[in-house]
N, CA, C and O of each residue as an XYZ file, in Angstrom:
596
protein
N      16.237    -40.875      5.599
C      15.323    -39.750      5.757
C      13.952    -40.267      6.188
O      13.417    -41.107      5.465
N      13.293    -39.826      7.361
C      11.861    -39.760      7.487
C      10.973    -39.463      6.958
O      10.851    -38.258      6.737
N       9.889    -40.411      6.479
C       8.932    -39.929      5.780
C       7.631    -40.099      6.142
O       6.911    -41.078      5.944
N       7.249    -38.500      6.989
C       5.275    -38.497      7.389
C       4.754    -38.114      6.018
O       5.126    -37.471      5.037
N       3.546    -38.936      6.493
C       2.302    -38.515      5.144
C       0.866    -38.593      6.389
O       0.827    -39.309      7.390
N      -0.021    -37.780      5.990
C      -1.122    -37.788      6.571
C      -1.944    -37.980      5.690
O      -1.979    -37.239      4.707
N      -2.785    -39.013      5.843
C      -4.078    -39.310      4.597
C      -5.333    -39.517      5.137
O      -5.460    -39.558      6.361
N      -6.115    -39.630      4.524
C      -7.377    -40.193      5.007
C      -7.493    -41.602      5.745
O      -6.929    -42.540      5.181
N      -8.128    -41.844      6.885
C      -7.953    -43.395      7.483
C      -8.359    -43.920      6.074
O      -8.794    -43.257      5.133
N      -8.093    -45.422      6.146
C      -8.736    -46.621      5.550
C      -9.290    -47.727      6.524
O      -8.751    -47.862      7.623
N     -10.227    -48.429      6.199
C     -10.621    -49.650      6.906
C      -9.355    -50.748      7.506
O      -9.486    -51.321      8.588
N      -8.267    -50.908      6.715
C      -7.326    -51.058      6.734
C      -6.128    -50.757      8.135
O      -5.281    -51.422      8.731
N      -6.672    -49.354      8.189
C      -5.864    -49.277      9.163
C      -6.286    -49.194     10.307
O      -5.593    -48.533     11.080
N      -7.305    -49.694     10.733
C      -8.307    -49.847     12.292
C      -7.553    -50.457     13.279
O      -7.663    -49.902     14.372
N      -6.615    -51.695     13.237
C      -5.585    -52.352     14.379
C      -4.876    -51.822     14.425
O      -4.156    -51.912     15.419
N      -4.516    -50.737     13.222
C      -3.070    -49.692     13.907
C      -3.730    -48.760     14.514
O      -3.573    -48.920     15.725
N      -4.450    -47.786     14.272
C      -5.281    -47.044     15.130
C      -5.793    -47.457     16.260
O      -5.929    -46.583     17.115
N      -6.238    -48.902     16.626
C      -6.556    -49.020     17.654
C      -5.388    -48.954     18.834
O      -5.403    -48.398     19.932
N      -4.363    -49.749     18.160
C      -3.028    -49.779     18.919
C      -2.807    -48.490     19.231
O      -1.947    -48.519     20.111
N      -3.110    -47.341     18.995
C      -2.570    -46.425     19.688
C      -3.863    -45.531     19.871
O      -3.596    -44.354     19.628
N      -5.222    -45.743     20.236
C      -6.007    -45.710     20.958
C      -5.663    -46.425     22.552
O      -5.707    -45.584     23.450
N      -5.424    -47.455     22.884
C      -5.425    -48.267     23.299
C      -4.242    -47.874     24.430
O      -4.247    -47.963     25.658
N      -3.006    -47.297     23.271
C      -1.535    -47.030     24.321
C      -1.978    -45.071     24.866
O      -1.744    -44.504     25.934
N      -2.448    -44.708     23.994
C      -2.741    -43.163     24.439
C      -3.741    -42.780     25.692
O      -3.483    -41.847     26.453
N      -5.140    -43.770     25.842
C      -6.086    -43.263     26.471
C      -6.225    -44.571     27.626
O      -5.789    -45.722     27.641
N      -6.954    -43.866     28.441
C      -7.263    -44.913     29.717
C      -8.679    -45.236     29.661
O      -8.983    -46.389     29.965
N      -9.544    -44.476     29.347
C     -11.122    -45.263     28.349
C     -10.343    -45.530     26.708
O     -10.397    -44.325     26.463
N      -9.989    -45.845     26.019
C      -9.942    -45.945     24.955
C     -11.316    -46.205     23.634
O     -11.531    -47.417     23.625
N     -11.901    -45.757     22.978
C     -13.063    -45.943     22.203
C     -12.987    -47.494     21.640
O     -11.991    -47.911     21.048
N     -14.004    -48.192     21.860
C     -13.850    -49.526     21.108
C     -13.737    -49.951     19.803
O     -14.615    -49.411     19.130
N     -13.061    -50.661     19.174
C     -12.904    -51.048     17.992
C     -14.420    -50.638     16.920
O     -14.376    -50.003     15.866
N     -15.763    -51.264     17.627
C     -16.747    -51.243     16.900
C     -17.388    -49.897     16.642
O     -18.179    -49.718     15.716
N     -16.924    -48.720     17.713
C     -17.255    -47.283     17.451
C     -16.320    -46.738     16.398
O     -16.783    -46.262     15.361
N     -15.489    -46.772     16.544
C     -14.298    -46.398     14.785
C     -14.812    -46.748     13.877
O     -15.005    -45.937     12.972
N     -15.355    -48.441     13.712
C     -15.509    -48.936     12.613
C     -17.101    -47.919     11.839
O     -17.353    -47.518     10.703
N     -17.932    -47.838     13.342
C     -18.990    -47.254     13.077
C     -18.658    -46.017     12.115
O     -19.172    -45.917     11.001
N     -17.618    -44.940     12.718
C     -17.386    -43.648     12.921
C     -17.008    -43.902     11.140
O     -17.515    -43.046     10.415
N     -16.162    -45.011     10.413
C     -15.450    -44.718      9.300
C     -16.567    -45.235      8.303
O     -16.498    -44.889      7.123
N     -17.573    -46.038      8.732
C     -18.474    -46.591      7.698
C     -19.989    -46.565      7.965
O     -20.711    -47.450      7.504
N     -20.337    -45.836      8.500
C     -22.013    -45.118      8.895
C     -22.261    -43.765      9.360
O     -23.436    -43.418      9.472
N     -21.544    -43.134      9.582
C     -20.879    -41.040      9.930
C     -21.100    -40.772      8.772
O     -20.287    -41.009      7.879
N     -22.441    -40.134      8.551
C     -21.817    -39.583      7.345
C     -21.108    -38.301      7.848
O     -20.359    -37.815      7.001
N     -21.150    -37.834      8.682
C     -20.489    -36.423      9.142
C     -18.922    -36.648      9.671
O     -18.105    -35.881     10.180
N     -18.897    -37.657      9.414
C     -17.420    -38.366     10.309
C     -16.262    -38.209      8.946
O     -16.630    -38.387      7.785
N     -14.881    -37.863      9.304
C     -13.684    -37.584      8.954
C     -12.595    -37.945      9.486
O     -12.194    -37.285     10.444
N     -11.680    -39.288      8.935
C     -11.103    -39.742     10.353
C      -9.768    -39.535      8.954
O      -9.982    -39.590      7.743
N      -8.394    -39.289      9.677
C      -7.409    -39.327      9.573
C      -6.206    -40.133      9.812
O      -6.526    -40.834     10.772
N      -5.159    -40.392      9.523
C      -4.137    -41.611     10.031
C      -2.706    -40.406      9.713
O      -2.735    -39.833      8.624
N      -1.847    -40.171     10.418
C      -0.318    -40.105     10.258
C       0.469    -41.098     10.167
O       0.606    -41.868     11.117
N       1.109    -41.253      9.035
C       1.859    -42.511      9.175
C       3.375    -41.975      9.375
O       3.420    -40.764      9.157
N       4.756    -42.587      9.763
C       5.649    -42.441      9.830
C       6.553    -43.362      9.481
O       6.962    -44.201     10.284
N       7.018    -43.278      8.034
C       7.613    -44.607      7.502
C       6.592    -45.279      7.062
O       6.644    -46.502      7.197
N       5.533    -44.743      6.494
C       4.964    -46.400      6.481
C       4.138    -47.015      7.220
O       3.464    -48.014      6.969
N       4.251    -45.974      8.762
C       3.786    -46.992      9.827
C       2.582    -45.849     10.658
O       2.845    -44.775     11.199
N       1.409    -46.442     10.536
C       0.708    -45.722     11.223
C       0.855    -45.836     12.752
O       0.687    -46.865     13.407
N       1.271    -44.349     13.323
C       1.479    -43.460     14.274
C       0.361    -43.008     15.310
O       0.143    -43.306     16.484
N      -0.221    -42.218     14.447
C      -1.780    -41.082     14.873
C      -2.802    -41.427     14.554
O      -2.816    -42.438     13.853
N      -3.866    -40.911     14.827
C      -4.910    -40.193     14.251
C      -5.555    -38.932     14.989
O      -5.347    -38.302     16.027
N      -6.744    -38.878     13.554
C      -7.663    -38.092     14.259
C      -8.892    -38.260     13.513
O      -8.997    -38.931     12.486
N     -10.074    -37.432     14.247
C     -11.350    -37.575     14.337
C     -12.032    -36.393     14.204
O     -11.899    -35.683     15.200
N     -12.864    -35.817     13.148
C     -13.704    -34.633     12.959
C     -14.929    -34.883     12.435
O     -15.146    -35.661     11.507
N     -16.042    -33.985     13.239
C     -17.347    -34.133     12.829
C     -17.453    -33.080     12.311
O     -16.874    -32.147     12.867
N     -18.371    -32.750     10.816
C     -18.446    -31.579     10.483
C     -19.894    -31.690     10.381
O     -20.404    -32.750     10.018
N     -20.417    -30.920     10.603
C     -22.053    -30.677     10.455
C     -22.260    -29.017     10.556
O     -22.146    -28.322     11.565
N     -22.641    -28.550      9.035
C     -23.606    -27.883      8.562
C     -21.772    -26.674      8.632
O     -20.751    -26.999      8.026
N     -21.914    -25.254      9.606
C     -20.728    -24.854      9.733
C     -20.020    -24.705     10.898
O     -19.489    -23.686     11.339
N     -20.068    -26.073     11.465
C     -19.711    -26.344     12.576
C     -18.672    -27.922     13.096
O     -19.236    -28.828     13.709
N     -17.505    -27.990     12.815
C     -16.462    -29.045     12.983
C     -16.147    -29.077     14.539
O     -16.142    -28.059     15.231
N     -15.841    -30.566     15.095
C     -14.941    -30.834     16.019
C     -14.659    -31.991     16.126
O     -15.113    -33.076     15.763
N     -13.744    -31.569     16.745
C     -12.397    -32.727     16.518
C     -12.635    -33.843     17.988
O     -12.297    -33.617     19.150
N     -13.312    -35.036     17.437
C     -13.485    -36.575     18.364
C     -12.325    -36.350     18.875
O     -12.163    -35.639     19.867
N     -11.311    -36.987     18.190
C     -10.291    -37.688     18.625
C      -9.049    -37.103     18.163
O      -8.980    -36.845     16.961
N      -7.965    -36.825     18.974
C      -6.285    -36.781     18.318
C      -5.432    -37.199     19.394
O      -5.242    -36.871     20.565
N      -4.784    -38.426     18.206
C      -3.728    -38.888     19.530
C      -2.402    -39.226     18.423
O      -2.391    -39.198     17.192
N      -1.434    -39.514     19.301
C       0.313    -40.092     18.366
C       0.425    -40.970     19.359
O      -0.095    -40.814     20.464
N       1.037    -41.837     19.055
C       1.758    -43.274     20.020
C       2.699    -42.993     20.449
O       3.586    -42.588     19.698
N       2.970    -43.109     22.196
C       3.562    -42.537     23.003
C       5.128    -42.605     22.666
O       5.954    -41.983     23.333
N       5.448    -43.377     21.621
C       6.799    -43.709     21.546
C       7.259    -42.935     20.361
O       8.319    -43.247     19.818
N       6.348    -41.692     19.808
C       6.341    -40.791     18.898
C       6.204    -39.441     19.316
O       6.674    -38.391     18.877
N       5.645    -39.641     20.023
C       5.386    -38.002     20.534
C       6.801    -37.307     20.754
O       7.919    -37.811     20.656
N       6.392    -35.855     21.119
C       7.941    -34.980     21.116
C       8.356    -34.777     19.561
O       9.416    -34.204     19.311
N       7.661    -35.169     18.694
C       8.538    -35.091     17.106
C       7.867    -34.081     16.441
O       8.171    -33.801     15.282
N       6.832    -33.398     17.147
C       5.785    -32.418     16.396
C       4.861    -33.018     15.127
O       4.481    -32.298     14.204
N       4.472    -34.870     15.256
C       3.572    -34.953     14.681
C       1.942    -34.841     14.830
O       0.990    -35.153     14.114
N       2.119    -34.173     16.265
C       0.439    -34.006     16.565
C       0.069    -32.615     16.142
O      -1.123    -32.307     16.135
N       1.332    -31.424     15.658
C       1.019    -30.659     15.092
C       0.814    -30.886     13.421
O      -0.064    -30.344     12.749
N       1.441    -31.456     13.119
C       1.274    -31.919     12.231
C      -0.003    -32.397     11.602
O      -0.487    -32.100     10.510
N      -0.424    -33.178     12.510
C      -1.576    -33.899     12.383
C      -2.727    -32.719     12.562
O      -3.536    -32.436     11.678
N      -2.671    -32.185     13.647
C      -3.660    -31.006     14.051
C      -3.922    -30.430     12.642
O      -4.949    -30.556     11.975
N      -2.989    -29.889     12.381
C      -3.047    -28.479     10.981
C      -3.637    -29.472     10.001
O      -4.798    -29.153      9.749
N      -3.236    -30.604      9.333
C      -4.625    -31.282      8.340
C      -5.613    -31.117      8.685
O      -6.528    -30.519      8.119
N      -5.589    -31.740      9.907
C      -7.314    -31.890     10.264
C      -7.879    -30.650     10.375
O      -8.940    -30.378      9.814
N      -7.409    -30.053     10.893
C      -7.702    -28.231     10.772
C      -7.793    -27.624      9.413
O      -8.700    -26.793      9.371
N      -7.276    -27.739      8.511
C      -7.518    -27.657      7.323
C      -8.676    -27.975      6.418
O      -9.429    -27.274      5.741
N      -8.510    -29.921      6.740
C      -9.948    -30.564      5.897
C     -11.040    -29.591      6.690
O     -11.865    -28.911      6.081
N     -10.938    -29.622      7.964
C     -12.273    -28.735      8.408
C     -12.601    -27.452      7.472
O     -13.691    -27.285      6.925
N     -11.474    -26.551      7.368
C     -12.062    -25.275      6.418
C     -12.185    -25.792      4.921
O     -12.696    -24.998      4.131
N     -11.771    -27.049      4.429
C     -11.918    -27.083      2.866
C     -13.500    -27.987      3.212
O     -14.170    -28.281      2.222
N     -14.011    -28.374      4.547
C     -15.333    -29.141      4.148
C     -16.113    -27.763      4.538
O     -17.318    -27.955      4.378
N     -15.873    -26.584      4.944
C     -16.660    -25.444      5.172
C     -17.109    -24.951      6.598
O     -17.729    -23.987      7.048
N     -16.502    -26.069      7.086
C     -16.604    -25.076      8.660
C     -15.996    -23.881      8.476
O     -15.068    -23.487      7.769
N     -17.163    -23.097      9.745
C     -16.503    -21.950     10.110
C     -16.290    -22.034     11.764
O     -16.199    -20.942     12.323
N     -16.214    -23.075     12.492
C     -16.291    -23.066     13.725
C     -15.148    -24.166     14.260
O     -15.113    -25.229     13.640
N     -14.415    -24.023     15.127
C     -13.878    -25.485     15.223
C     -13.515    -25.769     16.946
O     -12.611    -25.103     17.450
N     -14.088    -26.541     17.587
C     -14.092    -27.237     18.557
C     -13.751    -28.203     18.981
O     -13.951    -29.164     18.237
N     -13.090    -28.500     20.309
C     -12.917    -29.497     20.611
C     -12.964    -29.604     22.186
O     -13.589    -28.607     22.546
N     -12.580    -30.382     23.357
C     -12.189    -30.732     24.673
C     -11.223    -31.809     24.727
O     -10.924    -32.827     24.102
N     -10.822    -31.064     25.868
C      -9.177    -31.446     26.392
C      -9.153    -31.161     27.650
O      -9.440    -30.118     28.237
N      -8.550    -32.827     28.269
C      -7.943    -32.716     29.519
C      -7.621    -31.214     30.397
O      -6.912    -30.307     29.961
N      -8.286    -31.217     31.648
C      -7.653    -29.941     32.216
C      -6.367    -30.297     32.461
O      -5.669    -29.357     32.841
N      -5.809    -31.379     32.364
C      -4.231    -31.875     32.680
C      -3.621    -31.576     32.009
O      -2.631    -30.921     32.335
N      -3.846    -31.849     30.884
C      -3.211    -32.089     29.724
C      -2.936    -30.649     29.105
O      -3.597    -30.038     28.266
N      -2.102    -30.391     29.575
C      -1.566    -28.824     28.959
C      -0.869    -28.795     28.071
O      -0.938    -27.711     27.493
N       0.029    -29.694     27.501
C       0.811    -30.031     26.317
C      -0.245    -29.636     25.441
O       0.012    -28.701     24.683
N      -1.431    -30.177     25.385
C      -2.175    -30.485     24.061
C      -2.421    -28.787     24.119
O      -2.046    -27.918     23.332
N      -3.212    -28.689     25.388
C      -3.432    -27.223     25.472
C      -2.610    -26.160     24.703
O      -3.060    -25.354     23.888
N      -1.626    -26.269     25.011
C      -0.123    -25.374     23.776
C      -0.310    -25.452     22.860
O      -0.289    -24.513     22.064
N      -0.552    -26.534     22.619
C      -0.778    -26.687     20.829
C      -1.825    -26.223     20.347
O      -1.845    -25.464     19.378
N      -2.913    -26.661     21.026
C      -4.187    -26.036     20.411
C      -4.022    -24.530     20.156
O      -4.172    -24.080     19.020
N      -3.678    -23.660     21.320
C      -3.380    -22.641     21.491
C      -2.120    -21.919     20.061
O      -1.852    -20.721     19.965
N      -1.831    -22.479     19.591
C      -0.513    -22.053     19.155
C      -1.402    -22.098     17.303
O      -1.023    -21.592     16.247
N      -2.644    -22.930     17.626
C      -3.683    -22.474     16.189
C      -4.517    -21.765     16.298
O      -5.403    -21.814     15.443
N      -4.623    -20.747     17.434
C      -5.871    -19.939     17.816
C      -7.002    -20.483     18.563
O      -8.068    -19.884     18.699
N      -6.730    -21.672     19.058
C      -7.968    -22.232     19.678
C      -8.002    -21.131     21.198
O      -6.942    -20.672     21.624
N      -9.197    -20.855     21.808
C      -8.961    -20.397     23.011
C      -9.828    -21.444     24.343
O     -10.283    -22.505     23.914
N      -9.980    -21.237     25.435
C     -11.049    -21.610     26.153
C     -12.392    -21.064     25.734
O     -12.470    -19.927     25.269
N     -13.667    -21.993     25.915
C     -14.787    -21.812     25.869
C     -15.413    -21.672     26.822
O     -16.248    -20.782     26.981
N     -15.055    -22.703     27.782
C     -15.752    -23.151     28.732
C     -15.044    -24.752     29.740
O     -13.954    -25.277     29.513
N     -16.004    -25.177     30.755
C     -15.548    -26.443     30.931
C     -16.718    -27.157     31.299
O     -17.638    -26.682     31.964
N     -16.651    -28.447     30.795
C     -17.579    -29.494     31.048
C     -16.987    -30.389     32.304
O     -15.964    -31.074     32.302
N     -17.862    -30.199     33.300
C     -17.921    -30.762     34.766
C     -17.687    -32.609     34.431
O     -18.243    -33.132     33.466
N     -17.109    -33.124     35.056
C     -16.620    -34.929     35.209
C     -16.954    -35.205     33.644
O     -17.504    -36.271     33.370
N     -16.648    -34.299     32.622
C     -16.285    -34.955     31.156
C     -15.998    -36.657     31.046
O     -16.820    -37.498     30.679
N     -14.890    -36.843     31.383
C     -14.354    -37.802     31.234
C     -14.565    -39.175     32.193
O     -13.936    -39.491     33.202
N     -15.462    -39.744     31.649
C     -15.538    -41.227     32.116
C     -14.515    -42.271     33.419
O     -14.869    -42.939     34.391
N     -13.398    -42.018     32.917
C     -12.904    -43.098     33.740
C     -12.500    -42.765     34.829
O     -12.463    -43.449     35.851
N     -11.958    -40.979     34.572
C     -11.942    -40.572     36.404
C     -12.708    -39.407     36.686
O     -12.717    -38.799     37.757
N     -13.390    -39.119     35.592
C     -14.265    -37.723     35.935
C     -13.754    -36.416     35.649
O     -14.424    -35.385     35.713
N     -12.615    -36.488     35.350
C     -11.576    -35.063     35.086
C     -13.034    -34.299     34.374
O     -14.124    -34.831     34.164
N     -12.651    -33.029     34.131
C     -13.069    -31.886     34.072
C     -12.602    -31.568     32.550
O     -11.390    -31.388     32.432
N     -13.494    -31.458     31.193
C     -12.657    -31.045     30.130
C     -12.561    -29.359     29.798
O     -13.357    -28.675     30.441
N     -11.815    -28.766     29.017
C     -12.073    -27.514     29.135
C     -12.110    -27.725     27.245
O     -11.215    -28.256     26.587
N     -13.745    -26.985     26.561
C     -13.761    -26.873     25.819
C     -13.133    -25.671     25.200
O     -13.342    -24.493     25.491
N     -11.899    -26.420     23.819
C     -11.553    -24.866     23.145
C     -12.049    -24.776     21.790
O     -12.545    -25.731     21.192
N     -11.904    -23.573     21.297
C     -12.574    -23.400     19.624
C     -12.193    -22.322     19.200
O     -12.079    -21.315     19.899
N     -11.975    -22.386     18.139
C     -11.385    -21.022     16.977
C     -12.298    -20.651     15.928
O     -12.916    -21.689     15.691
N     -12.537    -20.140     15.503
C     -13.164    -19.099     14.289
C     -12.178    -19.455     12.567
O     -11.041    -19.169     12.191
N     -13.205    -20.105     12.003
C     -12.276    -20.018     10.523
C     -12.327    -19.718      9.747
O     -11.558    -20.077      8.856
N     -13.474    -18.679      9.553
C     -13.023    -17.864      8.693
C     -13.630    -16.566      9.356
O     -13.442    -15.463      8.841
């Protein structure tokens, strides 16, 4: 039997997270911005999915004042398709309403429509789009956000 657990990152688990920083993204965030994000943020909320044992995912939420969004969510490509990024989503979506957001945001690939579904499938809608968002080729992000309470 398979066994996911989603917990809070640990310092601990930064080379598994990076490993799939690293396999997910084509800028990938550097080791020393995580480390920043898990031990000087105070607004920072980082997450790990493990599977077996074995960290998989993460994710990334800033919460400030009543207003959350989500840095980062990724699964390692050799995981995906198993519905742990929903998985993962709905915690992190969660800790957001138990730290008191009422707002929740994020950007996503105009490519990337997979993620798009998903977001969509928690009430996120379009906001808007931010022109050459993305660094390494300029893509276009389209910000989405939901209402939580």
């Amino acid at each position: 039997m398979t066994e996911v657990v989603v917990r809070q990152m640990e310092l601990t688990d930064i080379d598994d997270v990076m490993a799939v920083e690293t396999e997910s993204f084509t800028a990938p965030w550097p080791k020393d911005v995580i480390l920043h994000e898990l031990t000087n943020n105070q607004y920072a909320h980082y997450y790990v999915i493990l599977l077996d044992q074995q960290v998989v995912g993460y994710s990334g939420l800033w919460h400030v004042i009543d207003d959350a969004q989500i840095t980062n969510i990724a699964i390692a490509p050799t995981c995906r398709g198993k519905k742990l990024g929903e998985t993962l989503f709905f915690y992190t979506l969660e800790a957001a309403i138990k730290l008191g957001a009422k707002r929740l945001s994020l950007e996503v690939r105009v490519s990337n429509t997979i993620a798009q579904r998903m977001y969509r499938k928690f009430g996120l809608v379009p906001g808007g789009i931010r022109k050459n968002y993305y660094t390494d080729d300029q893509e276009d992000a389209i910000v989405m956000w939901v209402n939580l309470s």
